[in-house]
Backbone as a printed PyTorch tensor [residue, N CA C, xyz], in Angstrom:
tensor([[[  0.8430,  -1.1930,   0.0000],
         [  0.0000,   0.0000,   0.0000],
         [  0.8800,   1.2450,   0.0000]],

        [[  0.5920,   2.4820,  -0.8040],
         [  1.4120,   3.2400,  -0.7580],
         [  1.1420,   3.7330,   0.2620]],

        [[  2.1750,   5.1510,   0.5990],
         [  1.7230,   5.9000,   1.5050],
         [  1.0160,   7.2600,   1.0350]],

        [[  0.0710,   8.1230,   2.1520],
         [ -0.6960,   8.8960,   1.7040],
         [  0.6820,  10.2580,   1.4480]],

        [[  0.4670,  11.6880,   0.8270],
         [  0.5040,  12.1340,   0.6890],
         [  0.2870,  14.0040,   1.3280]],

        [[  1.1680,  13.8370,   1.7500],
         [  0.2200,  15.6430,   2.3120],
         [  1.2800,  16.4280,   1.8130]],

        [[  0.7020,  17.7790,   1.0910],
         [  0.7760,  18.5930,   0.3740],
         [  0.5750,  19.8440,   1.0140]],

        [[  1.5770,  20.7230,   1.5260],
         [  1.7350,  22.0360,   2.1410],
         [  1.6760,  22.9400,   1.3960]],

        [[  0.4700,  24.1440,   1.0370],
         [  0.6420,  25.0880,   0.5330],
         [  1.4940,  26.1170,   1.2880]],

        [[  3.1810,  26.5050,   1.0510],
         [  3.7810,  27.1180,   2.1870],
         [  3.5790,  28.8920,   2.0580]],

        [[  2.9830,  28.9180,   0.9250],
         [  2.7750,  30.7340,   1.3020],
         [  1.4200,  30.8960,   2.0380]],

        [[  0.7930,  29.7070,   2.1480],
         [ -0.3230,  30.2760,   2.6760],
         [ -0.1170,  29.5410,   4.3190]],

        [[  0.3710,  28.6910,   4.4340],
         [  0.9820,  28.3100,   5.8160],
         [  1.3450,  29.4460,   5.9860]],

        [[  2.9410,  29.5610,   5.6950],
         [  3.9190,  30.8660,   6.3480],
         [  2.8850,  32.1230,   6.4240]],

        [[  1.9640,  32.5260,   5.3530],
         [  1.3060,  34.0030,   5.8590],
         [  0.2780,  33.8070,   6.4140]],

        [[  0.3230,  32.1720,   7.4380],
         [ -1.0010,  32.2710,   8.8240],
         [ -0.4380,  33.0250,   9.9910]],

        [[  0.6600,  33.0920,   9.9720],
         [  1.2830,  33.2650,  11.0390],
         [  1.9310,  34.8430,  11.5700]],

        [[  1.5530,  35.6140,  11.8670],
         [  2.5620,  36.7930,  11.3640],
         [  3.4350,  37.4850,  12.2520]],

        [[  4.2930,  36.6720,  11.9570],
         [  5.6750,  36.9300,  12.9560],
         [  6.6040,  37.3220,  11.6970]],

        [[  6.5310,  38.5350,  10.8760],
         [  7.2450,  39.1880,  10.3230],
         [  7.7520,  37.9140,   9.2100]],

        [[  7.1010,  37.2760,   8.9680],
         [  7.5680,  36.7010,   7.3000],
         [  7.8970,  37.4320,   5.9130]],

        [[  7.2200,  38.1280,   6.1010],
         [  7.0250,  38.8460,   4.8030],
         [  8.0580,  39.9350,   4.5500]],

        [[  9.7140,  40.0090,   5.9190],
         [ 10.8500,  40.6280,   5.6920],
         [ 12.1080,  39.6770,   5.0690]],

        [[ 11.8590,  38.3760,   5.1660],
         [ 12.1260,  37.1530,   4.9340],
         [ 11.7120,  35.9670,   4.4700]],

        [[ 10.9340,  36.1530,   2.8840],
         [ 10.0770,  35.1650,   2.6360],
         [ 10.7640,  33.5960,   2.9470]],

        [[ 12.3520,  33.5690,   2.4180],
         [ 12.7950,  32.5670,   1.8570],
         [ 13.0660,  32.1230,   3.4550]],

        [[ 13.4680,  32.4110,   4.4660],
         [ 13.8290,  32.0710,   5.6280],
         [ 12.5730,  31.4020,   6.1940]],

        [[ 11.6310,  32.4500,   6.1090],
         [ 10.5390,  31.8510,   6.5670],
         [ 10.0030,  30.2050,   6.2740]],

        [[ 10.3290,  30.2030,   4.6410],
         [  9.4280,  28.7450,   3.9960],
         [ 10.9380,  28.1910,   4.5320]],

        [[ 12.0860,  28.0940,   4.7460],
         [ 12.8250,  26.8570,   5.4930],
         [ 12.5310,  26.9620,   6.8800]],

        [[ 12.0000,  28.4790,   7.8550],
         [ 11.8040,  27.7180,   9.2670],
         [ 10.2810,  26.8940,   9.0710]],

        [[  9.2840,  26.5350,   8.2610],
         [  8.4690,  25.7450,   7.8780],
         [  8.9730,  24.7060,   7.8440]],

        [[ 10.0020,  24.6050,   6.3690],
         [ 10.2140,  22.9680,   6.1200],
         [ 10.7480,  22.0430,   7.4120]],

        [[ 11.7390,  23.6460,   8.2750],
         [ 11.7870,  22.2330,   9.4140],
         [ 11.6560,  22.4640,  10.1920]],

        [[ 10.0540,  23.2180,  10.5030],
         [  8.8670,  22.4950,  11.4190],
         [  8.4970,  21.4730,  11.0590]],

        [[  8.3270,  21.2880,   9.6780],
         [  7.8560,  19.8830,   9.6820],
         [  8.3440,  18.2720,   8.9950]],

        [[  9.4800,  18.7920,   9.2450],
         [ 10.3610,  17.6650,   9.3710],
         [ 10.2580,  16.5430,  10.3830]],

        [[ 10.0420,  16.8730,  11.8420],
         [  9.3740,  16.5650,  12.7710],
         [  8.0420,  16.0370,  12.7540]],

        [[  7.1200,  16.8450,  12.3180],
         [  6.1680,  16.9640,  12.5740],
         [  5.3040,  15.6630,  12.2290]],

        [[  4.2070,  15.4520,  13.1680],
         [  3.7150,  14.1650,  13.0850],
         [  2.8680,  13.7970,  11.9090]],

        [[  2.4340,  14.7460,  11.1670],
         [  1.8890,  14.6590,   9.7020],
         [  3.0620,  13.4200,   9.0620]],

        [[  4.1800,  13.8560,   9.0450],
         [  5.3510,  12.8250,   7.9960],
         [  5.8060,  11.6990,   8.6410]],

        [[  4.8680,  11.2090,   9.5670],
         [  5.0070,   9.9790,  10.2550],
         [  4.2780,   8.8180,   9.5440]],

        [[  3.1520,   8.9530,   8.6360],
         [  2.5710,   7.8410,   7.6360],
         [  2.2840,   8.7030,   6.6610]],

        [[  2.5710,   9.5470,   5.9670],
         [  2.5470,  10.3350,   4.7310],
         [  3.7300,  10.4690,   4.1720]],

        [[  4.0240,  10.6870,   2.9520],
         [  4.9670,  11.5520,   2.4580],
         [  4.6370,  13.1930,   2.2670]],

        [[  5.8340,  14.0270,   3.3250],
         [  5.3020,  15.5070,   2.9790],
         [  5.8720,  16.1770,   2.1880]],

        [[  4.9490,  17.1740,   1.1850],
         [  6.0300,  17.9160,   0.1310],
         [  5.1700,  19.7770,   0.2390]],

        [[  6.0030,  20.1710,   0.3290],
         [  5.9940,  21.6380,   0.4340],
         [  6.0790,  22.2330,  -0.6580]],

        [[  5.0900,  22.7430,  -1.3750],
         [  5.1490,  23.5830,  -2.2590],
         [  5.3160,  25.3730,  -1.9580]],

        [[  6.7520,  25.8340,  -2.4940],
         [  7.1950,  27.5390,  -2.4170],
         [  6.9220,  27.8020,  -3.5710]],

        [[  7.1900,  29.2570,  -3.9510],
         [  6.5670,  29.6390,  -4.9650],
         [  7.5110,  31.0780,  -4.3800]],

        [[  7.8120,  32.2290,  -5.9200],
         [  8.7620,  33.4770,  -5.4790],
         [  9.5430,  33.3970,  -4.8280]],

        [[  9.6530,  34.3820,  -3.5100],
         [ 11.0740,  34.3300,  -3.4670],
         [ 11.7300,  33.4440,  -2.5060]],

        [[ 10.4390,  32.3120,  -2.1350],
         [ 10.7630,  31.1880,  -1.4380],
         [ 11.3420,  30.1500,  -2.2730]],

        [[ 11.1360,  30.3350,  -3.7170],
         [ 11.4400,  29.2390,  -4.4680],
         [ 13.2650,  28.5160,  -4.1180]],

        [[ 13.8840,  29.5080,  -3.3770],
         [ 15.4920,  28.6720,  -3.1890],
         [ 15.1820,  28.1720,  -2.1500]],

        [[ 14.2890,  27.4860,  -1.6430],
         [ 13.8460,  26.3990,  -0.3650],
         [ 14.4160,  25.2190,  -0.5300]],

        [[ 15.5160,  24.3880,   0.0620],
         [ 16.2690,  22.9800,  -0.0030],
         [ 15.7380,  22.2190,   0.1190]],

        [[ 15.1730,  20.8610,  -0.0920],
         [ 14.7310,  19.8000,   0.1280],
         [ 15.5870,  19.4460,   1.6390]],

        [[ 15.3500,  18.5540,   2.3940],
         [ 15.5420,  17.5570,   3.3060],
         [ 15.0730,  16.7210,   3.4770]],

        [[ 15.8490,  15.2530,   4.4790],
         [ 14.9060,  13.9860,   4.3170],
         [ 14.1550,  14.2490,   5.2580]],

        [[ 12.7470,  13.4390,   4.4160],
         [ 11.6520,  13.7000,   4.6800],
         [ 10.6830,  15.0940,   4.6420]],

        [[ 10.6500,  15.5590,   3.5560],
         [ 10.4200,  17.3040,   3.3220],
         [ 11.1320,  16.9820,   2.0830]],

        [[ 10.0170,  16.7710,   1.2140],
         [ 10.1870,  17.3870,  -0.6580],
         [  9.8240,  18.3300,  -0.4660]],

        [[ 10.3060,  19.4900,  -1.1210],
         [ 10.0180,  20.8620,  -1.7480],
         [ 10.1750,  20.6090,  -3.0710]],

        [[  8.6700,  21.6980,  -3.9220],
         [  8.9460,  21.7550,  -5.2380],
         [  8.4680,  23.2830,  -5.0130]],

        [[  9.4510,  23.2960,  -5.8730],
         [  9.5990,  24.9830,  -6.1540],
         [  8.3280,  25.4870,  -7.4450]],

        [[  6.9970,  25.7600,  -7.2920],
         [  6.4670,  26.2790,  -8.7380],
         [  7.0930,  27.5430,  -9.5000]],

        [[  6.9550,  27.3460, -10.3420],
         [  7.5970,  27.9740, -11.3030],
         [  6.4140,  29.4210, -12.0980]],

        [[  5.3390,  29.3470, -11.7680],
         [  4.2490,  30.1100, -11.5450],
         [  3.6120,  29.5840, -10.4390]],

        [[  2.0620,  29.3190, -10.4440],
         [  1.4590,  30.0050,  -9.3180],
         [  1.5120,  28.6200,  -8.6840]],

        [[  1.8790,  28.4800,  -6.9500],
         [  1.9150,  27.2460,  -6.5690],
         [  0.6330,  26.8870,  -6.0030]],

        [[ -0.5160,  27.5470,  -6.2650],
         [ -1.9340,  26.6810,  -6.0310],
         [ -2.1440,  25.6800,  -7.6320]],

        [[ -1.7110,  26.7040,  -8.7340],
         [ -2.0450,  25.3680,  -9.8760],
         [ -0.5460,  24.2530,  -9.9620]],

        [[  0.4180,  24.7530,  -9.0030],
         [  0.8410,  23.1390,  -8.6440],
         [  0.8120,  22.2460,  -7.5910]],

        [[  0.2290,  22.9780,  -6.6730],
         [ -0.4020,  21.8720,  -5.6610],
         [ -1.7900,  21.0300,  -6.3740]],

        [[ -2.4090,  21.8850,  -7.2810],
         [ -3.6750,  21.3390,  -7.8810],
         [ -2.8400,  20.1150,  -8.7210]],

        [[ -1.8760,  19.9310,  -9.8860],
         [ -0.7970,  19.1090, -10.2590],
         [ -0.6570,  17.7980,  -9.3930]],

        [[  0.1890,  18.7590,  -8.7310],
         [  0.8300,  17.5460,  -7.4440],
         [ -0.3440,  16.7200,  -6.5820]],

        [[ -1.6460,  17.1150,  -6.7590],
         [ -2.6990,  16.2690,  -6.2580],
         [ -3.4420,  15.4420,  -7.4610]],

        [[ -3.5050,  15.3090,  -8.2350],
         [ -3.9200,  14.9720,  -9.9320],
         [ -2.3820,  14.0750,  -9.7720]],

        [[ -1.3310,  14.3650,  -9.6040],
         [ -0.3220,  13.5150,  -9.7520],
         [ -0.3290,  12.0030,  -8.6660]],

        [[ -0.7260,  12.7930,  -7.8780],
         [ -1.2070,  11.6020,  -6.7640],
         [ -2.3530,  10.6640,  -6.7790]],

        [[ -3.4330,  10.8480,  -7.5740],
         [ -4.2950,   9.7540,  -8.3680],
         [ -4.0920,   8.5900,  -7.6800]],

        [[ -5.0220,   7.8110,  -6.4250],
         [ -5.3280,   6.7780,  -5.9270],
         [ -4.6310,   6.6010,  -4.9560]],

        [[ -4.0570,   7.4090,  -4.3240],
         [ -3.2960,   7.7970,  -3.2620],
         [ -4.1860,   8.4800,  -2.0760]],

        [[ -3.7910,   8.3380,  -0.8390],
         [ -4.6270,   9.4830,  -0.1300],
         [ -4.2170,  11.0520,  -0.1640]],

        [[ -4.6480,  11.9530,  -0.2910],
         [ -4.0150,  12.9970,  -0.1790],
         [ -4.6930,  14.4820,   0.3100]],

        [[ -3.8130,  14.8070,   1.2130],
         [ -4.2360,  15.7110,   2.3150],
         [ -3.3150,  16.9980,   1.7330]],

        [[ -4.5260,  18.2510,   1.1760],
         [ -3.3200,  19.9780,   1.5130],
         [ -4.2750,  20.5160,   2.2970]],

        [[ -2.6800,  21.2180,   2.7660],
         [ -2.7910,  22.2280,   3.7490],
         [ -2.7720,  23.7590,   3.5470]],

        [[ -4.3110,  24.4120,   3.4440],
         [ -4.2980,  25.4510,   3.3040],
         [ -5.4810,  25.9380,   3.5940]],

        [[ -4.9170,  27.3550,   3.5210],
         [ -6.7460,  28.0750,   4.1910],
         [ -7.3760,  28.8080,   3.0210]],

        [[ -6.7010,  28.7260,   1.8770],
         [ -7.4240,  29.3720,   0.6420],
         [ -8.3800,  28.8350,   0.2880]],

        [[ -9.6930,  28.9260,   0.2470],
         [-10.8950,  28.5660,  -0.5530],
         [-11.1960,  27.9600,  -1.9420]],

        [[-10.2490,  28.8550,  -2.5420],
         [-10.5900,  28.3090,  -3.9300],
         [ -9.6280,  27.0890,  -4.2980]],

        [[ -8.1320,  27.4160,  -3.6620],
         [ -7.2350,  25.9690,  -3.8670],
         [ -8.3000,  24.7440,  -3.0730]],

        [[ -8.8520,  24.8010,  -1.7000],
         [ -9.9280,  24.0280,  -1.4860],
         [-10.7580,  23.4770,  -2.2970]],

        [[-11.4110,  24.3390,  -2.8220],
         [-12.4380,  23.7670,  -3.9340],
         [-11.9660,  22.4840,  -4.9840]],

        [[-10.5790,  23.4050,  -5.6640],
         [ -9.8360,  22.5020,  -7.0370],
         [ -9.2460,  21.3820,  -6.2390]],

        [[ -8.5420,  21.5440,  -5.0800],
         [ -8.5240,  19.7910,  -5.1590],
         [ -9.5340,  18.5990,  -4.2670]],

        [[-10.0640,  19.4280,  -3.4790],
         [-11.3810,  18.4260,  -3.4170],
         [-12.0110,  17.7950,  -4.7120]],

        [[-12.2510,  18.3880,  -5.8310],
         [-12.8600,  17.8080,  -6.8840],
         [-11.6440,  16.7270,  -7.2590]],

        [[-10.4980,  16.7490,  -6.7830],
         [ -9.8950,  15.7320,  -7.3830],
         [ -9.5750,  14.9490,  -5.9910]],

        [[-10.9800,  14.9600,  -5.0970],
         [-10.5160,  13.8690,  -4.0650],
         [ -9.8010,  14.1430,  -2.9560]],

        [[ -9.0490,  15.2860,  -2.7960],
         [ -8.0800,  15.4330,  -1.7220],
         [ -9.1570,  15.6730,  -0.6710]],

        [[ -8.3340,  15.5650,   0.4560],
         [ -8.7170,  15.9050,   1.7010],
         [ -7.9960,  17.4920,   2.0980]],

        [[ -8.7260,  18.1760,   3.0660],
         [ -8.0590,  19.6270,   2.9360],
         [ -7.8640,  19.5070,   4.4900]],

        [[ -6.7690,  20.6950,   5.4250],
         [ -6.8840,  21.3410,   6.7270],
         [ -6.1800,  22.6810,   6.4040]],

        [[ -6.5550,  23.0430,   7.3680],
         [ -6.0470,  24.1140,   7.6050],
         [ -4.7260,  24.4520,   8.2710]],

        [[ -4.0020,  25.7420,   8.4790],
         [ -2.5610,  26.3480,   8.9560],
         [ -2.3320,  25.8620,  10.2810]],

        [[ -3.6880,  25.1690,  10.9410],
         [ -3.6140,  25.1390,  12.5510],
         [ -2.6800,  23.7260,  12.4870]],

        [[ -3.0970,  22.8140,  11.5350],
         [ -2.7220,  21.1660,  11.4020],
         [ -1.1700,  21.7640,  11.6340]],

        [[ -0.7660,  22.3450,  11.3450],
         [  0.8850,  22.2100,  11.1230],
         [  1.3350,  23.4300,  12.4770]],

        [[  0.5780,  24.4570,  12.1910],
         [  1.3060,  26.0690,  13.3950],
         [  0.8300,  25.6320,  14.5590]],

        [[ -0.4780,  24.4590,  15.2580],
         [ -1.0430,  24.7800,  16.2100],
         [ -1.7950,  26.1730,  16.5650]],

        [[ -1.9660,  26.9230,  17.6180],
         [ -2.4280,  27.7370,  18.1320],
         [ -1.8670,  29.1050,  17.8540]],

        [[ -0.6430,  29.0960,  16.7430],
         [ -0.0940,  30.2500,  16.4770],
         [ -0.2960,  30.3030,  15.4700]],

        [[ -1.4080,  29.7860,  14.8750],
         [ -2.0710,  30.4630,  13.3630],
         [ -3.1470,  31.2260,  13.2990]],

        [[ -3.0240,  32.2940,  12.6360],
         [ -3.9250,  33.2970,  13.1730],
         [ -5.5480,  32.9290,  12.2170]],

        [[ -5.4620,  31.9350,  11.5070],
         [ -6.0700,  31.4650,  10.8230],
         [ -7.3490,  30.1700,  11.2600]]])
């Protein structure tokens, strides 16, 4: 059986939170990736973090794929869930409309809290 999938939208993670991200995009999406390096989500999933601008120089680590979109990273999290086809798959975000597009393709959605806890202002 494979394993499920969870899919981090990280600009919309990183801007739940607002502890001055937005002076440091790119710092910000790596103190993300390793929050959740740890984090108990990547304990029966594979997690992949999608950056986007000027987060896009975000490093991979084990356990923590990053893909960098190359335009807008809601139509590649929408991708990267269509890529996952019969898989379980969980993103994380509080945008509505990325909600919408991959529910129709089955995903499961949460929100900024699944990953920030109580320091998402979201």
């Amino acid at each position: 059986m494979e394993r499920s999938v969870v899919i981090v939208d990280g600009a919309n993670v990183v801007g739940s939170v607002p502890d001055g991200w937005w002076r440091d995009r790119l710092g910000a999406a790596r103190r993300l990736r390793d929050l959740l390096v740890d984090h108990p989500l990547g304990l029966e999933a594979d997690l992949v973090l999608v950056v986007e601008g000027a987060a896009r120089g975000t490093e991979p680590v084990p356990g923590v794929r990053v893909e960098a979109a190359h335009g807008s990273g809601d139509d590649r999290i929408v991708e990267l869930t269509a890529e996952a086809a019969g898989r379980s798959v969980l993103v994380i975000t509080a945008d509505r409309q990325l909600r919408e597009r991959v529910r129709a393709l089955g995903a499961q959605v949460a929100g900024p809290r699944s990953v920030h806890g109580d320091r998402s202002s979201h």
